[in-house]
DRENDOBA-652682 format. One record per residue: residue number from 1; x, y, z of N, C-alpha, C in turn. Coordinates in steps of 0.001 Angstrom, whole numbers, plus 500000, padded with zeros to 6 digits. Atoms other than C-alpha are relative to their C-alpha. Layout:
% DRENDOBA-652682
+-----+--------+--------+--------+--------+--------+--------+--------+--------+--------+
| pos |    n.u |    n.v |    n.w |   ca.u |   ca.v |   ca.w |    c.u |    c.v |    c.w |
+-----+--------+--------+--------+--------+--------+--------+--------+--------+--------+
| NUM |      X |      Y |      Z |      X |      Y |      Z |      X |      Y |      Z |
...
+-----+--------+--------+--------+--------+--------+--------+--------+--------+--------+
//
This chain:
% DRENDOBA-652682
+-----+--------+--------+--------+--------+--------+--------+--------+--------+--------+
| pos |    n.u |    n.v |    n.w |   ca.u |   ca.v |   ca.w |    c.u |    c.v |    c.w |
+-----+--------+--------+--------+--------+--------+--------+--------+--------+--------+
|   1 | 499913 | 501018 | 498997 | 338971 | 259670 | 020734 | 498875 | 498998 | 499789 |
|   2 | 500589 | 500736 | 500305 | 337089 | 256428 | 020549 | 499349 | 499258 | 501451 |
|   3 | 499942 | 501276 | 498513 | 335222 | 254527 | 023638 | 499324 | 498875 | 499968 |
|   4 | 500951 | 501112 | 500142 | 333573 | 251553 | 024100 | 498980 | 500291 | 499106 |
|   5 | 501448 | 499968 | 500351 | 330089 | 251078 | 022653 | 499273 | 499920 | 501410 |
|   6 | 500923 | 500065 | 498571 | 327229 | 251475 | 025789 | 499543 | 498279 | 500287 |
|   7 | 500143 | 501645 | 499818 | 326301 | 248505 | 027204 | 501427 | 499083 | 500624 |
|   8 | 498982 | 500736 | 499447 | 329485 | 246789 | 029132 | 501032 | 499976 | 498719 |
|   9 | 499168 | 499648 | 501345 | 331659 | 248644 | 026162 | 501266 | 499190 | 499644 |
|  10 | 498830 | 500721 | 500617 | 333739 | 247034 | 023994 | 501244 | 500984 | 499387 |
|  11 | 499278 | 498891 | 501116 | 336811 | 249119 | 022623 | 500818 | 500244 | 501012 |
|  12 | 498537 | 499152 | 499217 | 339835 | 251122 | 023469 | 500228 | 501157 | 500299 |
|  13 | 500114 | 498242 | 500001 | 340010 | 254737 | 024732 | 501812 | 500328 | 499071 |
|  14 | 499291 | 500064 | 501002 | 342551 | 255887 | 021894 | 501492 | 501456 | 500688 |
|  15 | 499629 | 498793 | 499325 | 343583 | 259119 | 023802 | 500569 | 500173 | 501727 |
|  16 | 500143 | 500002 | 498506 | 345164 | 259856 | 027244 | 498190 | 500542 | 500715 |
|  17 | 501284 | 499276 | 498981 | 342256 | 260570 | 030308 | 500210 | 501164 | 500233 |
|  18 | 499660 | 498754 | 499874 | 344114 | 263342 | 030972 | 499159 | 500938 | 499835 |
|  19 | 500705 | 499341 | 500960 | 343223 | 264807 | 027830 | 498795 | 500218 | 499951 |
|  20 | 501029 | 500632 | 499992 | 340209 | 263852 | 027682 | 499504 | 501036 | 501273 |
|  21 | 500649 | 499592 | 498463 | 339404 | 265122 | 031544 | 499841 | 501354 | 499381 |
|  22 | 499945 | 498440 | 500004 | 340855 | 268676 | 030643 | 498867 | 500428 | 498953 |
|  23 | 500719 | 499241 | 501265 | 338758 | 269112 | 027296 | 498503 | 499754 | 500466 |
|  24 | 501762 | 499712 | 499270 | 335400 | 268318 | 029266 | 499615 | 501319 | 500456 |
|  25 | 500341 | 498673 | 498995 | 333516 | 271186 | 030365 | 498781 | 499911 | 500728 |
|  26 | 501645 | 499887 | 499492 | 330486 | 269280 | 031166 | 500198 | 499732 | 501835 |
|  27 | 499980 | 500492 | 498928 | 329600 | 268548 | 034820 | 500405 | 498449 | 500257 |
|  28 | 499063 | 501387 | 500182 | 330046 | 265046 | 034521 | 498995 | 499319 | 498972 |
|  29 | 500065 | 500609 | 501385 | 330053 | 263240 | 031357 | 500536 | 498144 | 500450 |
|  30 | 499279 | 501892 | 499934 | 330386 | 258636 | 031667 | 500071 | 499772 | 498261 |
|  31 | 498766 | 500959 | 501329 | 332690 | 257494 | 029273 | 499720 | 498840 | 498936 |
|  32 | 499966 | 501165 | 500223 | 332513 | 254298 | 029701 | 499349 | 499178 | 500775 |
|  33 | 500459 | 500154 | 498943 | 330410 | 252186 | 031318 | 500162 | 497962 | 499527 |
|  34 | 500038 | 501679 | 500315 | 331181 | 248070 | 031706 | 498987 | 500121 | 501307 |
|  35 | 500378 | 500888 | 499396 | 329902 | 245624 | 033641 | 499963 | 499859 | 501448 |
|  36 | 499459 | 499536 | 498614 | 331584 | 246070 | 036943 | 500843 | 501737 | 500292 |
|  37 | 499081 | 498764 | 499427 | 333306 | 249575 | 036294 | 499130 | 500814 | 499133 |
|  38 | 500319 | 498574 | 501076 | 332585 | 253192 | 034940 | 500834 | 500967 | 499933 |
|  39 | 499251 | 498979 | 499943 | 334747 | 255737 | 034016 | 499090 | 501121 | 499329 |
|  40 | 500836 | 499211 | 500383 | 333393 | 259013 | 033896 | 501196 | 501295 | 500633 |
|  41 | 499741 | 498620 | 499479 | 334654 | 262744 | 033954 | 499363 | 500871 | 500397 |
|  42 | 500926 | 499028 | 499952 | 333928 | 265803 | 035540 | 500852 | 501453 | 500034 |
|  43 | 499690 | 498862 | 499791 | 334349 | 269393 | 035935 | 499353 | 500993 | 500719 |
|  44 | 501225 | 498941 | 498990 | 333330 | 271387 | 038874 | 500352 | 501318 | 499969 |
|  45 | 500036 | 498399 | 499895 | 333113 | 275081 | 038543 | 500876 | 500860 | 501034 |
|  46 | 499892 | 499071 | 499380 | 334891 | 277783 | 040561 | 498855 | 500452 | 501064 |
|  47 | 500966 | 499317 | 499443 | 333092 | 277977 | 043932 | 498705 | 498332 | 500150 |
|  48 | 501242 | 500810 | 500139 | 330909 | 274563 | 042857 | 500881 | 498965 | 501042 |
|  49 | 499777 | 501506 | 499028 | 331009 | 270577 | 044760 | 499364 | 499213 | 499363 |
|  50 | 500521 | 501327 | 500198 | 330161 | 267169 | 043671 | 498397 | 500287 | 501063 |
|  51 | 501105 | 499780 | 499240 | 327795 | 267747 | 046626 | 499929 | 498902 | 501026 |
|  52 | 499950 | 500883 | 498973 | 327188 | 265452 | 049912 | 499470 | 499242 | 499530 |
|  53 | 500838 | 501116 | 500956 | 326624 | 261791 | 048858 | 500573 | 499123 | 500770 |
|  54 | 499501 | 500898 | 499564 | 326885 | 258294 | 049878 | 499969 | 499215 | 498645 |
|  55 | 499982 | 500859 | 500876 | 327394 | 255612 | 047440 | 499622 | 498275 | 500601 |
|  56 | 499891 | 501196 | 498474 | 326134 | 252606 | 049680 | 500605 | 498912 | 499312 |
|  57 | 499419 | 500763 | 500259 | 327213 | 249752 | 047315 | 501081 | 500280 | 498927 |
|  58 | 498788 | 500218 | 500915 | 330184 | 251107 | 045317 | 501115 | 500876 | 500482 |
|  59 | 498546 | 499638 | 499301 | 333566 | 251617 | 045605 | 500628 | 501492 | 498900 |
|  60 | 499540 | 498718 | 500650 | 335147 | 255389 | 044086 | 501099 | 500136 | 499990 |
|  61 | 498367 | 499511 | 500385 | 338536 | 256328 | 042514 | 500040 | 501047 | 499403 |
|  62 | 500049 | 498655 | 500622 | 339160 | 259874 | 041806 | 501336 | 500410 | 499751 |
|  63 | 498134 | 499911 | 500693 | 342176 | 261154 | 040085 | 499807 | 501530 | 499800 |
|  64 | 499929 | 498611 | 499822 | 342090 | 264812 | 040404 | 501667 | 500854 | 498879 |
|  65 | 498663 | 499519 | 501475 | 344125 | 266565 | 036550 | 499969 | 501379 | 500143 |
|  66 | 499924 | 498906 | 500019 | 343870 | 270152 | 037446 | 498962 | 500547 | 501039 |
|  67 | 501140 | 499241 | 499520 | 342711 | 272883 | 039524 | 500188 | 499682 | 501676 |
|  68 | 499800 | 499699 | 498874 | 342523 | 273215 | 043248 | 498899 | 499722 | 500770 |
|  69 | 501252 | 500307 | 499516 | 340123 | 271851 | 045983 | 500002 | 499452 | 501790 |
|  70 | 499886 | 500622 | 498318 | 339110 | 270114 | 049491 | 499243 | 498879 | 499794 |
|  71 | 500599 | 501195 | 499082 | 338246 | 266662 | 050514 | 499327 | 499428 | 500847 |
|  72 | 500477 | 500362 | 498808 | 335868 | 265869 | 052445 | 499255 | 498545 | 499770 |
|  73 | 500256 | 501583 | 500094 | 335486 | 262200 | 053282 | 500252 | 499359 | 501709 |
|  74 | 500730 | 500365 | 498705 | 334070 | 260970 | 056467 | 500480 | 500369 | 500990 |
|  75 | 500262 | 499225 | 498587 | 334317 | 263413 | 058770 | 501629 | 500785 | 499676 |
|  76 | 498350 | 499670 | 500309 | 338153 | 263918 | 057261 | 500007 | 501996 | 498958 |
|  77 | 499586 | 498679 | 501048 | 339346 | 267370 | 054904 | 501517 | 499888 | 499478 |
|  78 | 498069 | 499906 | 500442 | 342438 | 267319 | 053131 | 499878 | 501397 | 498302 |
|  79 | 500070 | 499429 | 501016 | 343460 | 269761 | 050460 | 500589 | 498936 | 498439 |
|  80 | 499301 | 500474 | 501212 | 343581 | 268406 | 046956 | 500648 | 501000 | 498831 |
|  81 | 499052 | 498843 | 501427 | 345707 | 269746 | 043549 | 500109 | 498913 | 498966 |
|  82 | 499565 | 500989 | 500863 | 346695 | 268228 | 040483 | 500976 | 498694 | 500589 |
|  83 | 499768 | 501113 | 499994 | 347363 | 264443 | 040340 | 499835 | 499713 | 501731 |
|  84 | 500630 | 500338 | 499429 | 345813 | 263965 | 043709 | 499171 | 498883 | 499915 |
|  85 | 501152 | 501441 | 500403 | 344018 | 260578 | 044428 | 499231 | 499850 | 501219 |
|  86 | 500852 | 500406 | 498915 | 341296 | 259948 | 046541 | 499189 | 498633 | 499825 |
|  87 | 500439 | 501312 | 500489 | 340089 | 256447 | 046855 | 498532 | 500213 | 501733 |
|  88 | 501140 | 499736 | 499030 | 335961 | 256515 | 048751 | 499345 | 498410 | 499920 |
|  89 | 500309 | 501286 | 500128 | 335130 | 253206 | 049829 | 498451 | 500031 | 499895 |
|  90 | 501321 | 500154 | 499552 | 331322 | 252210 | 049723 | 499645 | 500402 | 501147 |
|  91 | 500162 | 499445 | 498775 | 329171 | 253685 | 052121 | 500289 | 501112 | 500976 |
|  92 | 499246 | 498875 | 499169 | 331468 | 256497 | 052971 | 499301 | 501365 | 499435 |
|  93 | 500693 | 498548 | 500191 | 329852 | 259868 | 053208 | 501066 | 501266 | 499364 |
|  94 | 498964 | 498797 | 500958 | 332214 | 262560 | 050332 | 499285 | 500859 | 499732 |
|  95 | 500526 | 498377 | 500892 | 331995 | 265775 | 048815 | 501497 | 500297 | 499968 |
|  96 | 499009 | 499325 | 500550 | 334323 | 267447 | 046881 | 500339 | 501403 | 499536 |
|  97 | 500340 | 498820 | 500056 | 334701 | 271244 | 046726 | 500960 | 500961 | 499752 |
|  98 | 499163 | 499427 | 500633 | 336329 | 273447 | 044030 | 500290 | 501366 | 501047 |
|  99 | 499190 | 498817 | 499283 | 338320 | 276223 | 046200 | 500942 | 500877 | 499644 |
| 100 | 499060 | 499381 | 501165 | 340397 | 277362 | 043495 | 499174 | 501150 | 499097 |
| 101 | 501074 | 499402 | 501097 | 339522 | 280273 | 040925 | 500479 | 499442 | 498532 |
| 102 | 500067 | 500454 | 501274 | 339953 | 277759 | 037796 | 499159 | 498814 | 500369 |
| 103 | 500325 | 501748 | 499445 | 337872 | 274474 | 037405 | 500409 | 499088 | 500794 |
| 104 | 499532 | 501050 | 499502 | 338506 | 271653 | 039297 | 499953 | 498745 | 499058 |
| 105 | 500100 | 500646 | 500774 | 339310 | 268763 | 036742 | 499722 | 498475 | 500953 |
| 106 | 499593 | 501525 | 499351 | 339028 | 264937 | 037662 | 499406 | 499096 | 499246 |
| 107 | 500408 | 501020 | 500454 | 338273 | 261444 | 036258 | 499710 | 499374 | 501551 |
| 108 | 500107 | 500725 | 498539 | 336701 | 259190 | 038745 | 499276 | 498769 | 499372 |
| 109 | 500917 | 501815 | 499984 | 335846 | 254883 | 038554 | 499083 | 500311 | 500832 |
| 110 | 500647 | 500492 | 499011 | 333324 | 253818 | 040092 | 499569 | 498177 | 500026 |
| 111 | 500118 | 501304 | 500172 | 332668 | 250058 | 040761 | 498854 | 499342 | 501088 |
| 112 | 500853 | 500185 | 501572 | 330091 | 249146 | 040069 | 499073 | 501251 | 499386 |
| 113 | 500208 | 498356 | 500213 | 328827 | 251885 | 037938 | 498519 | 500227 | 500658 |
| 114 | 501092 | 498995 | 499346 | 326514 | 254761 | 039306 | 499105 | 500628 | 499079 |
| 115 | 500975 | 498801 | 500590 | 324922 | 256485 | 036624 | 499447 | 499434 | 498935 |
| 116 | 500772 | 500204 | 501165 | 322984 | 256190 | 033265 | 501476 | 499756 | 498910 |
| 117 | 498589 | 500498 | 500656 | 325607 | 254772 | 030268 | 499501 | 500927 | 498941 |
| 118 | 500047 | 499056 | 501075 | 326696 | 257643 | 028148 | 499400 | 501282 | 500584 |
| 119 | 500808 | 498940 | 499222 | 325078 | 260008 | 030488 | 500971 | 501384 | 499839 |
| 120 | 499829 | 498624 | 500982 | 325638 | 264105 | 029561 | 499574 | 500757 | 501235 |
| 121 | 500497 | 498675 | 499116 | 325194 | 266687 | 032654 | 500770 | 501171 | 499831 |
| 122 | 499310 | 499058 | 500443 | 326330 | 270101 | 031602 | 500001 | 500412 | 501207 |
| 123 | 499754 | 499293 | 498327 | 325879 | 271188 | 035191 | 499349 | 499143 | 501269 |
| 124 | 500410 | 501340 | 498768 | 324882 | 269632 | 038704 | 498908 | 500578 | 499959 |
| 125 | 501666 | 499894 | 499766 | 321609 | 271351 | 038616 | 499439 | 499068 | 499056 |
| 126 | 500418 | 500629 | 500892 | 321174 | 269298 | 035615 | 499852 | 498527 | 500471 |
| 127 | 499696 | 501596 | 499715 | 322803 | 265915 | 037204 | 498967 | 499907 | 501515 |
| 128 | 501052 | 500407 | 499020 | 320643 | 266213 | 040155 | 498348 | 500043 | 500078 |
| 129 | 501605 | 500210 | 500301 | 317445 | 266870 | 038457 | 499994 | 498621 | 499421 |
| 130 | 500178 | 501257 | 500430 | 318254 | 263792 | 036680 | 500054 | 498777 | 500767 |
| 131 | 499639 | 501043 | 499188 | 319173 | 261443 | 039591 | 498479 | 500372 | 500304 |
| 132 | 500892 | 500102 | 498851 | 315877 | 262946 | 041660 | 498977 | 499380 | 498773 |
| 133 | 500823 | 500950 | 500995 | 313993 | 261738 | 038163 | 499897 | 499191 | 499552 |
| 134 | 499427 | 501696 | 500571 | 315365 | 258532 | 037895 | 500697 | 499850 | 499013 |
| 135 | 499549 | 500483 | 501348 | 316774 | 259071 | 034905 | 501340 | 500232 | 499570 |
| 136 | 498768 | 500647 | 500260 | 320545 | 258353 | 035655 | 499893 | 499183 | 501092 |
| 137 | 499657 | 501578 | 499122 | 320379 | 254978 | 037208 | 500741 | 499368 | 498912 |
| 138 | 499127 | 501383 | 500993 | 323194 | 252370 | 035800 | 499068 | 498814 | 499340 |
| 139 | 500678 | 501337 | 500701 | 322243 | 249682 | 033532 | 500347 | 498802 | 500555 |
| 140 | 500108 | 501649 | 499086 | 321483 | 246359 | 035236 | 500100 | 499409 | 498923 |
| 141 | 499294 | 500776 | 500669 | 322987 | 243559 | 034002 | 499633 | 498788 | 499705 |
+-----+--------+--------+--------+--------+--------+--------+--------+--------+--------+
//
């Protein structure tokens, strides 16, 4: 599979996301990261969660490819499953929480991106030592 180059990537993803989503095993792995968008996958564990978060200036699209889970998005719960979509506007308080005993798969935009470009968390203990260290902030433009 091929993606952009970092930096507001140029290029074509060559491969479905799908694919792509299912063969991740990291916690969450960015793709792709432009200018105004990011695509990034993840994979939450059996038992694991994205974790309680706000996003104050960006908007979230989650596409949920496997695996079994719950919703929680401002003050709401819904059960999710494959091809599930949850759309989290700015500002809105989520978490997402594998309830299934297989992974929970998903791709999720974000606009404008959230994280470090090209960024690598094999697990959320990993992605949240790195947020509390600064060292996945998006690239300013």
């Amino acid at each position: 599979m091929v993606f952009g180059r970092s930096g507001y990537g140029q290029g074509m993803i060559d491969n479905t996301i799908v694919t792509v989503a299912e063969r991740n095993s990291d916690f969450r792995r960015v793709l792709w990261t432009g200018k105004h968008l990011q695509l990034v996958v993840m994979t939450i564990p059996p038992g694991g969660e994205i974790g309680d978060e706000v996003h104050e200036h960006a908007d979230q699209i989650l596409t949920f490819v496997s695996g079994a889970g719950e919703a929680r998005v401002a003050g709401e719960r819904r059960e999710i499953e494959r091809s599930s979509q949850i759309v989290v506007p700015a500002g809105t308080r989520h978490n997402f929480v594998n309830t299934g005993p297989n992974p929970l798969v998903l791709y999720t935009i974000y606009s404008p991106p959230q994280h470090a470009d090209q960024a690598v968390h094999r697990t959320k203990e990993e992605a949240d030592a790195a947020e509390t260290a600064g060292a996945d902030e998006p690239p300013t433009g």
